[in-house]
C-alpha positions as CSV (number, residue, x, y, z in Angstrom):
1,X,33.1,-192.8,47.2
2,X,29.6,-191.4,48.6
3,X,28.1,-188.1,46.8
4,X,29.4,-185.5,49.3
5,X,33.0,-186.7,49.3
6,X,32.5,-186.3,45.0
7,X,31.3,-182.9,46.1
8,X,33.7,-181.6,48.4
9,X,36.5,-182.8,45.7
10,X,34.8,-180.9,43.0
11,X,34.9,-178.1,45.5
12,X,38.3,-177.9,46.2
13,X,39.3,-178.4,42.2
14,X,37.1,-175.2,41.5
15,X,38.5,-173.8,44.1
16,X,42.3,-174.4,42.9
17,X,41.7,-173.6,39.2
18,X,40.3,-169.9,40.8
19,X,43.2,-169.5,42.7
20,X,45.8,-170.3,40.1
21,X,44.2,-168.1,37.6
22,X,44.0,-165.4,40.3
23,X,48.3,-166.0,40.9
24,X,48.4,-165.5,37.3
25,X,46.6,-162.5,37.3
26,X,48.4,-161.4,40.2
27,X,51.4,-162.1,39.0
28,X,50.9,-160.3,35.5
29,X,49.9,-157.1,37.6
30,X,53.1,-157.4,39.4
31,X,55.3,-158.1,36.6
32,X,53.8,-155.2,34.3
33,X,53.5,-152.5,37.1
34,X,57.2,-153.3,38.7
35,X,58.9,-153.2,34.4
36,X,56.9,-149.5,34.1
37,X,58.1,-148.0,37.0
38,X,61.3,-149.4,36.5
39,X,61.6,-148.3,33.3
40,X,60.3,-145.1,33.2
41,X,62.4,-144.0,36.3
42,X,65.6,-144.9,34.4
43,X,64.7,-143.1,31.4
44,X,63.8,-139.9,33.4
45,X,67.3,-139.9,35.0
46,X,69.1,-140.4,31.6
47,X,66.9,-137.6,29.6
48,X,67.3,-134.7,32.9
49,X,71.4,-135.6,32.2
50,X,71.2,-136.5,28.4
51,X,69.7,-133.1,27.9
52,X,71.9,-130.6,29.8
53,X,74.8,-132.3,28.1
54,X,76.4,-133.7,31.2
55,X,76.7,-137.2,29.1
56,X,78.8,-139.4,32.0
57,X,75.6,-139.0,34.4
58,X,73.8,-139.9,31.3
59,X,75.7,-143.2,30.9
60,X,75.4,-143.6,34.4
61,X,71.8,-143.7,34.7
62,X,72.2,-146.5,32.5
63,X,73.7,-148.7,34.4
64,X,72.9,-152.0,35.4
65,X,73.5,-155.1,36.9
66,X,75.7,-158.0,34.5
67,X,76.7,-160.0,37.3
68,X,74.7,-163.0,36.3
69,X,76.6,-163.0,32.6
70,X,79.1,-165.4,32.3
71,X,82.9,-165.1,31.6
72,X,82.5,-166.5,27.7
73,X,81.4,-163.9,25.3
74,X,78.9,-166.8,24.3
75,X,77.2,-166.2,27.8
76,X,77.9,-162.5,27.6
77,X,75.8,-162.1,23.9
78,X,73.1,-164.1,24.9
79,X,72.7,-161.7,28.4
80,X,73.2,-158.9,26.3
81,X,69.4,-159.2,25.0
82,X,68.1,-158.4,28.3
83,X,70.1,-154.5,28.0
84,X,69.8,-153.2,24.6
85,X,68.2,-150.8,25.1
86,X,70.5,-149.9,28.6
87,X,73.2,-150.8,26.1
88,X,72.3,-148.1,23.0
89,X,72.0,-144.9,25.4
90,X,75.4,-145.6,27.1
91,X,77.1,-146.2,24.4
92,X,75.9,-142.9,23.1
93,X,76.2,-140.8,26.2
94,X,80.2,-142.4,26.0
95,X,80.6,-141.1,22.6
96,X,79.4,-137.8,23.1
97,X,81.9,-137.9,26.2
98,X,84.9,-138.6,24.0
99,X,84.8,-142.2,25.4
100,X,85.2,-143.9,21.8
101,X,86.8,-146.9,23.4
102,X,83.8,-147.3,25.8
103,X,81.1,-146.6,23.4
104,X,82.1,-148.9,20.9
105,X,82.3,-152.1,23.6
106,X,78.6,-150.8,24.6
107,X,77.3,-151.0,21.0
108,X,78.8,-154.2,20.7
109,X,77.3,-156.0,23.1
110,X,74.1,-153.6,22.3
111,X,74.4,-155.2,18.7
112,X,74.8,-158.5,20.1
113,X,71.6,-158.8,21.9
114,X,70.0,-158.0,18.5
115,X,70.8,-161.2,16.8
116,X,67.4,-161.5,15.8
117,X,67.6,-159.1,13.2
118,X,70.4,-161.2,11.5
119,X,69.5,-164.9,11.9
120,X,66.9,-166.5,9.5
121,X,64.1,-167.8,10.8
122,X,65.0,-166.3,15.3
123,X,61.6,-164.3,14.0
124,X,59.3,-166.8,14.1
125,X,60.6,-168.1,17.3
126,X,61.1,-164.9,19.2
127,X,57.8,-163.8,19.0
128,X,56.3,-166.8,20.6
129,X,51.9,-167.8,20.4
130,X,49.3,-165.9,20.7
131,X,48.3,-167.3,24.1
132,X,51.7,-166.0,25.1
133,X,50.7,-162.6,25.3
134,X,49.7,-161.7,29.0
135,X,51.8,-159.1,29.9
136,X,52.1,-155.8,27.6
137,X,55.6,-156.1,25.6
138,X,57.5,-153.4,27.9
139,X,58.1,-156.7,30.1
140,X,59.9,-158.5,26.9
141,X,63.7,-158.2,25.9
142,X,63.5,-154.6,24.1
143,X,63.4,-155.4,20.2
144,X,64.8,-152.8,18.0
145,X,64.1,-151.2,15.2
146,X,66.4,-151.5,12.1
147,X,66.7,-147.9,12.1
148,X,68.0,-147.9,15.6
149,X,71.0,-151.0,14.6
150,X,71.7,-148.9,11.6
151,X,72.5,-146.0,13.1
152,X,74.2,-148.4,16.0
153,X,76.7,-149.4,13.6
154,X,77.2,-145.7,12.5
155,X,78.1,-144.6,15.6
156,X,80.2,-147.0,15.9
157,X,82.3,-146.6,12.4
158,X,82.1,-142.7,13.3
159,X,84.1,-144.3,16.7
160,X,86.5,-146.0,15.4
161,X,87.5,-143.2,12.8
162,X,87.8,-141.1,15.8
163,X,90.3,-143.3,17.1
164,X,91.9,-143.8,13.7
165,X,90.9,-147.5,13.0
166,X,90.2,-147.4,9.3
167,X,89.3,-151.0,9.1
168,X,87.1,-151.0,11.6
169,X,85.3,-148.2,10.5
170,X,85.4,-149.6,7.1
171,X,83.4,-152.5,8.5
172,X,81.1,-150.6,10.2
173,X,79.6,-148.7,7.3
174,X,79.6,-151.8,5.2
175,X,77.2,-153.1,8.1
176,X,74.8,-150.3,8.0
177,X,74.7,-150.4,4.0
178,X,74.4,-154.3,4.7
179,X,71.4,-153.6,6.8
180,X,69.6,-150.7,4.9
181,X,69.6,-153.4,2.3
182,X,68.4,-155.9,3.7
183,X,65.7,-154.0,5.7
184,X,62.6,-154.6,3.7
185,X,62.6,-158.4,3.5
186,X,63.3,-158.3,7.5
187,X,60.1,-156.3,7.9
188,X,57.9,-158.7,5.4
189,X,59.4,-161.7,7.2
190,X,58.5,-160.5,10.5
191,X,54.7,-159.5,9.4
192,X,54.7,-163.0,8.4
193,X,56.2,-164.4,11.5
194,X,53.2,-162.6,13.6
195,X,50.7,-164.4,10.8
196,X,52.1,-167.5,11.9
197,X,51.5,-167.1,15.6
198,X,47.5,-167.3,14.6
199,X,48.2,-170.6,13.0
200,X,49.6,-171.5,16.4
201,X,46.5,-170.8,18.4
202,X,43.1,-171.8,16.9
203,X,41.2,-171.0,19.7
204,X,41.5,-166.9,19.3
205,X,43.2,-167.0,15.5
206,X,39.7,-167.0,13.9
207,X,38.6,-164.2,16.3
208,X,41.5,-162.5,15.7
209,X,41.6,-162.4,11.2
210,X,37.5,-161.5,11.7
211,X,38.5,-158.1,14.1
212,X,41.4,-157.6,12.0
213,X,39.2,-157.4,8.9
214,X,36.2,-155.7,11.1
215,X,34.4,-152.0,10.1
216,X,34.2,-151.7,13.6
217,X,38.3,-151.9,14.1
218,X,38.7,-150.1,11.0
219,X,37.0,-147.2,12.2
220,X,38.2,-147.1,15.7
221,X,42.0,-147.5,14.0
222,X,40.7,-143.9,11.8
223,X,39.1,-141.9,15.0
224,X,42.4,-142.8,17.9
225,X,45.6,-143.3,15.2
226,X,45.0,-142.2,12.1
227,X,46.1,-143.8,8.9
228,X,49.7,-144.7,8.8
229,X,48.8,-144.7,4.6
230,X,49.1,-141.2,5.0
231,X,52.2,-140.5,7.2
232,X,55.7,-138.6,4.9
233,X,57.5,-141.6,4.1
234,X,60.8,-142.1,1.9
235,X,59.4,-144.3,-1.2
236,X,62.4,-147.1,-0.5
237,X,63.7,-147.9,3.3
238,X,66.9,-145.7,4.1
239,X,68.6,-144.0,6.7
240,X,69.7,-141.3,4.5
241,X,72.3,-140.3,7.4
242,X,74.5,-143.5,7.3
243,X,73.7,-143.8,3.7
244,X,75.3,-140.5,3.4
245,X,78.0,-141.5,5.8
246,X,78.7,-144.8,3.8
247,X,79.4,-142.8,1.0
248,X,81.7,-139.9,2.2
249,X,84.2,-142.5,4.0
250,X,84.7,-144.6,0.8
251,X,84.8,-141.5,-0.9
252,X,87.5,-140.8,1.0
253,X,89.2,-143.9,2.4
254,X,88.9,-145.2,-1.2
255,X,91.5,-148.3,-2.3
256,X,89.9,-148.4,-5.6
257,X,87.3,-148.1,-8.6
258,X,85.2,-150.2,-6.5
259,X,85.0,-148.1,-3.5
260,X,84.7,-145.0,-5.7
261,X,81.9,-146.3,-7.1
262,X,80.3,-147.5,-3.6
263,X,80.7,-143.7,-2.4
264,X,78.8,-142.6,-5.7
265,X,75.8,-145.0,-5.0
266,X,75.2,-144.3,-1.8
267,X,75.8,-140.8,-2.6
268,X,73.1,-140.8,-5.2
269,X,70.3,-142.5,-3.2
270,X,70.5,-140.7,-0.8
271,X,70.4,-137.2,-3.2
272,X,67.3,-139.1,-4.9
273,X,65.6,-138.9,-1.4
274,X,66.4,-135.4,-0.5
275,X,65.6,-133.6,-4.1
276,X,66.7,-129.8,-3.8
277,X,69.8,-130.3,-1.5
278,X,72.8,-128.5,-3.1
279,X,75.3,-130.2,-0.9
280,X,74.4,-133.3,-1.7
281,X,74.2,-132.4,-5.4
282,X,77.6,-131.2,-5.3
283,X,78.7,-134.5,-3.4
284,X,77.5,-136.8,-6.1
285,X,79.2,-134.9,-8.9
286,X,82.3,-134.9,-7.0
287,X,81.9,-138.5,-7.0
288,X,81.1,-139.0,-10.4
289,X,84.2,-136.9,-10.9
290,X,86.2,-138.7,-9.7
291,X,85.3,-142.4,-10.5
292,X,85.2,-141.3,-14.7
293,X,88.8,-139.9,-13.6
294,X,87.7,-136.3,-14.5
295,X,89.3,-135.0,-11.4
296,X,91.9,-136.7,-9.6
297,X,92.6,-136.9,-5.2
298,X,96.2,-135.6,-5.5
299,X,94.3,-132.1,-7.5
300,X,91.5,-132.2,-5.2
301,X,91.5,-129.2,-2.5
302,X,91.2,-130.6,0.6
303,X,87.6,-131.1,2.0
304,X,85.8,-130.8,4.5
305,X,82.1,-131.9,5.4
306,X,79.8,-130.5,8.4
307,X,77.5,-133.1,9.7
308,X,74.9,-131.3,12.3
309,X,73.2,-133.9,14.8
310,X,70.5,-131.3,16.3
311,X,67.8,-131.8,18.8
312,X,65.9,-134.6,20.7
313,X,64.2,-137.6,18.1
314,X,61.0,-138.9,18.3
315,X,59.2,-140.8,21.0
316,X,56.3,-143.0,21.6
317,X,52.8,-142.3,23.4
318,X,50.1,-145.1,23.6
319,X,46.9,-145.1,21.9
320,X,44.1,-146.8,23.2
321,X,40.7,-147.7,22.3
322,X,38.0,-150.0,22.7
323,X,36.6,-152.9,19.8
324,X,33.5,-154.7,20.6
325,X,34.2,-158.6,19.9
326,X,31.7,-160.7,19.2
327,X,31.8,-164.4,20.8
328,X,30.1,-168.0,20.9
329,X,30.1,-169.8,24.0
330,X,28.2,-172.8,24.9
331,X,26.4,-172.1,21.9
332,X,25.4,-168.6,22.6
333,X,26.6,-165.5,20.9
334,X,28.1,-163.1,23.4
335,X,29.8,-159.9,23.3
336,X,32.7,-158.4,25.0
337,X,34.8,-155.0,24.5
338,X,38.6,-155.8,24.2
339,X,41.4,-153.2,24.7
340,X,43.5,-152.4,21.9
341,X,46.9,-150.5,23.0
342,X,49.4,-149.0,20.6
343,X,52.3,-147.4,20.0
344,X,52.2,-144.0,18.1
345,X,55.4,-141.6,17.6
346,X,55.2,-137.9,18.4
347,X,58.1,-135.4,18.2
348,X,59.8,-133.6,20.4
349,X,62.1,-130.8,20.2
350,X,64.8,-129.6,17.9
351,X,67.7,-126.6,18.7
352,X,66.2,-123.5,16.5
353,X,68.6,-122.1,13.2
354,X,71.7,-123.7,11.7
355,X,75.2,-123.6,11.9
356,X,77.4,-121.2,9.7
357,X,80.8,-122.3,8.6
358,X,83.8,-120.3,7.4
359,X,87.2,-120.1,7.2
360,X,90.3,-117.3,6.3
361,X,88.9,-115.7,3.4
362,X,86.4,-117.5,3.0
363,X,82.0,-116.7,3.0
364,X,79.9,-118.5,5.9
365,X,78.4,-121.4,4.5
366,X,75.2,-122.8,5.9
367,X,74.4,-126.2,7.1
368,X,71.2,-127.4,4.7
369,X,68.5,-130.2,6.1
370,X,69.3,-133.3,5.2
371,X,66.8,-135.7,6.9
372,X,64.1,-136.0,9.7
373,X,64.5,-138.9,12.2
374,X,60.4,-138.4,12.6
375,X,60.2,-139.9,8.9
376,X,63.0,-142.2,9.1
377,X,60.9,-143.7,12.0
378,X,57.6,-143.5,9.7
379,X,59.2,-144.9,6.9
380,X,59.7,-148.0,8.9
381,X,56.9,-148.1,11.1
382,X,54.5,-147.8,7.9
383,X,56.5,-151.0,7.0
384,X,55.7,-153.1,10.0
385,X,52.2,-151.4,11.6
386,X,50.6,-154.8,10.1
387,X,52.7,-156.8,12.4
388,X,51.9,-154.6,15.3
389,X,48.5,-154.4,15.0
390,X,48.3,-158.3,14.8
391,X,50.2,-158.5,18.3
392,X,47.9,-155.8,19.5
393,X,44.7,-157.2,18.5
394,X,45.5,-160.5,19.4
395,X,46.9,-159.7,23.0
396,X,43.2,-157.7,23.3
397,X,41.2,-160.5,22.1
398,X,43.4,-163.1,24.4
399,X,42.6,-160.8,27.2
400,X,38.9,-160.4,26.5
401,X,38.4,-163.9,25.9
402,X,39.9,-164.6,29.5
403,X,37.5,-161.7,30.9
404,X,35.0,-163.7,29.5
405,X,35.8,-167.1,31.0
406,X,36.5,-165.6,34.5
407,X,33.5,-163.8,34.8
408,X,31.2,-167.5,34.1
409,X,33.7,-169.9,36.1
410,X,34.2,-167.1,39.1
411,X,31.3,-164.8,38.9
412,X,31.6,-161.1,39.6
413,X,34.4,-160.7,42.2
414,X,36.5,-162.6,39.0
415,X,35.4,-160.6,36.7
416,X,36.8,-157.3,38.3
417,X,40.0,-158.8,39.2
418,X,39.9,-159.7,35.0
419,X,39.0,-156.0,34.3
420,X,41.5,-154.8,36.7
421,X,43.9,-157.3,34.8
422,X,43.5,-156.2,31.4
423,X,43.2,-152.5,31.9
424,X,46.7,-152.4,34.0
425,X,48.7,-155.3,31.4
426,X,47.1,-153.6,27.9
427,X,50.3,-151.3,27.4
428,X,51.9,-150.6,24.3
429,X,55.1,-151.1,24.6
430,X,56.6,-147.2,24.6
431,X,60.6,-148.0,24.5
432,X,63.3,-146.7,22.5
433,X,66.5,-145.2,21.9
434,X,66.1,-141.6,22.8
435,X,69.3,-140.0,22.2
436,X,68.6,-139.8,18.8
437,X,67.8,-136.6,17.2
438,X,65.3,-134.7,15.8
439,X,66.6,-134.3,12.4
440,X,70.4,-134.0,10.7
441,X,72.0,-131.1,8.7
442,X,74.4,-130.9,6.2
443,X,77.6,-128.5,4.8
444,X,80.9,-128.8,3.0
445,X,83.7,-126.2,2.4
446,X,87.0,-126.2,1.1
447,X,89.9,-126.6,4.0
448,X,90.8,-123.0,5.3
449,X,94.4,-122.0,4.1
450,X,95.0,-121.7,8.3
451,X,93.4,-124.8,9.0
452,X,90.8,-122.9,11.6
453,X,87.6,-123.1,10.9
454,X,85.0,-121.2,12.9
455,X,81.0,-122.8,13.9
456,X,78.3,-120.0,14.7
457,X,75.3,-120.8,15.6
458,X,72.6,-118.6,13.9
459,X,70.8,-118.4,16.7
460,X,73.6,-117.8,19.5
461,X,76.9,-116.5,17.9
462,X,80.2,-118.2,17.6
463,X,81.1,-121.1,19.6
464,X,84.2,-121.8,18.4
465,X,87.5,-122.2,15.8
466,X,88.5,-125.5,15.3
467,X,92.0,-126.4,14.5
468,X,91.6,-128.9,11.8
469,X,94.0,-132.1,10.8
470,X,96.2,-132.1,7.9
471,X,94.1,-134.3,6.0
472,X,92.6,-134.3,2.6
473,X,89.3,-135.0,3.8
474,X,88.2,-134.1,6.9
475,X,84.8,-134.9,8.6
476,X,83.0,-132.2,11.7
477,X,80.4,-134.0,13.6
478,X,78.4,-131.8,15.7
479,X,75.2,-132.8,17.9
480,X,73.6,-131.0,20.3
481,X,70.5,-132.2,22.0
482,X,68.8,-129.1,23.4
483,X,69.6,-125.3,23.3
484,X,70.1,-125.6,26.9
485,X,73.3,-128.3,26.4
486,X,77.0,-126.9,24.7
487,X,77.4,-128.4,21.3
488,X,79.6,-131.2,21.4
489,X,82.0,-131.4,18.2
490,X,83.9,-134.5,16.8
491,X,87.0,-133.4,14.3
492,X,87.9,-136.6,12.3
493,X,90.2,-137.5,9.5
494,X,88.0,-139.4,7.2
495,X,90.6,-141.4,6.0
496,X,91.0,-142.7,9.7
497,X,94.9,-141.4,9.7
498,X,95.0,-139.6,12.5
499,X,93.3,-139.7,15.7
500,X,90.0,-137.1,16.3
501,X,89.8,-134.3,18.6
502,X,86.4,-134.1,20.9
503,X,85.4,-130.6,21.9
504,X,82.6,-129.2,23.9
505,X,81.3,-125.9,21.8
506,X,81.6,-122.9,23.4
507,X,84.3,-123.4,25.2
508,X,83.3,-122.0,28.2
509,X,81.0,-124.7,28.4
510,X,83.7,-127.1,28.8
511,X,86.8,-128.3,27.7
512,X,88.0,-130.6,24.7
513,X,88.0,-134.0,25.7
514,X,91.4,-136.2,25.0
């Protein structure tokens, strides 16, 4: 072989490694912009519905297409990872329709595609190398958080009580007190788990631990985040809503000392996390009541317990700033600005006042806060922000490292195409369940004589008399998204007896839903 046909080979080699590192690049740009668009459309279409309370569009905008999953519910789970998060907001647009039956299939296939936060050791796995990291996270499988699969199996224990399905609900809640207890080692394991994708790639980890540990990272983390050291947090994990839930339905679907006792522990944790609230305080001595035997069911008034869902949760914005890297190539020390992208919660809205509650001959009671989805979120974001900022830096040092390489192998028409790479795939990944709410309220009141109880808003008036079952303890769930949607209220008999009524609050609004 003479020297120019060694040249012309070496030629055409550069010229294929260029080529297949600009497809990649190519292909990153396409994937990333096409997921965005994609995703942000849907969500549009769901909150415009979502938040004038017309909850079957909702669902609707949700849809998608399962015709590649298979006919086994094996198949079926392992699709379902791919529409969680499609999964989570129709199941709760179904609820709030009155669909139970539909709600709950959503939420189980929604739970089924979360796997990962029940199998030991699908962490590690999931989560993949370092060099993996190409494309921002909003192109991955949506991952939730635990607070989101908590309040999943809420929901769904509040659906089957509305269809009077004890047992299932029964599970349910024992699945959300299973989770809010197992919470804390999930979020250490998974920290751990993004350690280990260093160990995987020892070509950016040492880069990686020395920006990690960096003044100048440290600094730009205090002028574009803030400190998440600093954010209102609950001093243990808990989602003092299903906490609270757990308690009243073995408080009142109780078979036992054992379930008494269950009610009176979750009663109490969640009454140490919300010092001052007088419902609550009155909810724990009733429990200690009756588990010492002080006060017995068949003496007990009837109850009944106002739950208040109000307003539109918390949702993500990116934060982005730049870190200088410093780097060694062929010997020489070189340095490069990588793009750090992350995810920060803001609130939104929530519906002004409270509800007042009364009966025949009775005084309006008011609803009291009982918990902020905004600190909730923090309380478990504060828990895995070292996890996420290990991803984040190491997808910007991957990305800078590759700006780097580009640029020398493919001079200056690479290095824009690298630039242009990096700036467009360096997204945080700004995805969640968004018909959650801004915060929960909470009341209870003895069972009118009449069995009516009336809601007024203290804002807007009355909505509405309820006509309550003939049950010893009954549970009113109300949410309402935005001022501008009717309330929509959930009549249940705690002890799952009797099927629940939905309504849509005031009536002229709408009409209850069978």
């Amino acid at each position: 072989m003479d020297s120019m046909d060694l040249m012309d080979r070496r030629a055409n080699k550069g010229n294929q490694n260029r080529n297949g590192v600009l497809m990649v690049l190519a292909l990153g740009l396409l994937a990333s912009g096409c997921a965005s668009f994609n995703q942000r459309d849907q969500m549009a279409r769901f909150n415009a519905a979502y938040s004038d309370g017309d909850y079957l569009a909702a669902a609707e905008a949700m849809e998608f297409d399962a015709g590649q999953w298979q006919e086994t519910d094996k198949d079926r789970a392992d699709g379902a990872g791919e529409y969680v998060l499609e999964l989570l907001h129709q199941g709760e647009a179904l609820r709030l329709a009155g669909d139970y039956e539909g709600a709950v299939e959503a939420f189980d296939w929604a739970e089924a595609g979360m796997k990962y936060l029940d199998t030991e050791g699908a962490m590690a796995s999931a989560l993949g190398s370092v060099s993996s990291i190409l494309v921002n996270d909003s192109s991955r499988d949506y991952r939730a958080l635990m607070s989101e699969a908590i309040l999943l199996n809420t929901y769904k224990g509040l659906g089957f009580l509305a269809m009077a399905d004890s047992a299932d609900a029964r599970v349910e809640f024992n699945r959300a007190d299973d989770r809010t207890r197992r919470a804390v080692d999930y979020f250490s394991e998974e920290i751990q788990a993004r350690q280990q994708q260093l160990l995987g790639d020892p070509a950016s980890a040492g880069l990686v631990n020395r920006t990690l540990g960096s003044h100048d990272l440290k600094a730009a983390l205090e002028d574009n985040y803030g400190s998440p050291s600093r954010w209102q947090v609950f001093p243990d994990y808990i989602v003092p809503t299903s906490t609270y839930l757990h308690g009243l339905f073995f408080l009142a679907a109780s078979t036992g000392g054992a379930d008494t006792s269950k009610a009176l522990t979750s009663l109490q944790r969640v009454a140490g996390m919300v010092p001052g609230n007088e419902v609550l305080s009155e909810d724990v001595a009733l429990a200690e009541a009756l588990a010492s035997g002080q006060t017995s069911r068949q003496h007990l008034p009837p109850q009944v317990w106002v739950v208040y869902e109000n307003g539109l949760g918390p949702v993500l914005e990116e934060i982005r700033f730049e870190v200088p890297l410093l780097i060694s190539r062929h010997g020489e020390s070189q340095i490069i600005v990588a793009v750090v992208a992350l995810p920060r919660y803001r609130d939104r809205s929530a519906v002004p006042g409270h509800l007042r509650v009364t009966g025949e001959n009775q005084d309006q009671v008011a609803t009291e806060p009982l918990v902020s989805m905004g600190q909730v979120i923090q309380t478990e974001m504060q828990a895995r922000f070292p996890g996420v900022l290990i991803r984040a830096v190491s997808a910007a040092v991957v990305k800078g490292m590759i700006q780097s390489q580009v640029a020398e192998s493919m001079g200056a028409l690479g290095q824009f195409g690298a630039i242009l790479y990096t700036v467009s795939t360096t997204q945080a990944d700004l995805r969640g369940w968004q018909a959650l709410p801004d915060h929960w309220q909470i009341a209870r009141v003895e069972r009118p004589a009449d069995g009516n109880l009336i809601l007024t808003d203290s804002h807007q008036g009355e909505l509405g008399t309820l006509a309550l079952p003939p049950s010893p303890f009954t549970l009113v769930y109300v949410k309402r998204p935005t001022a501008a949607a009717p309330a929509t209220v959930m009549v249940m008999d705690l002890q799952g007896r009797h099927p629940g009524q939905t309504l849509t609050l005031p009536a002229s609004a709408g009409s209850a839903k069978q």
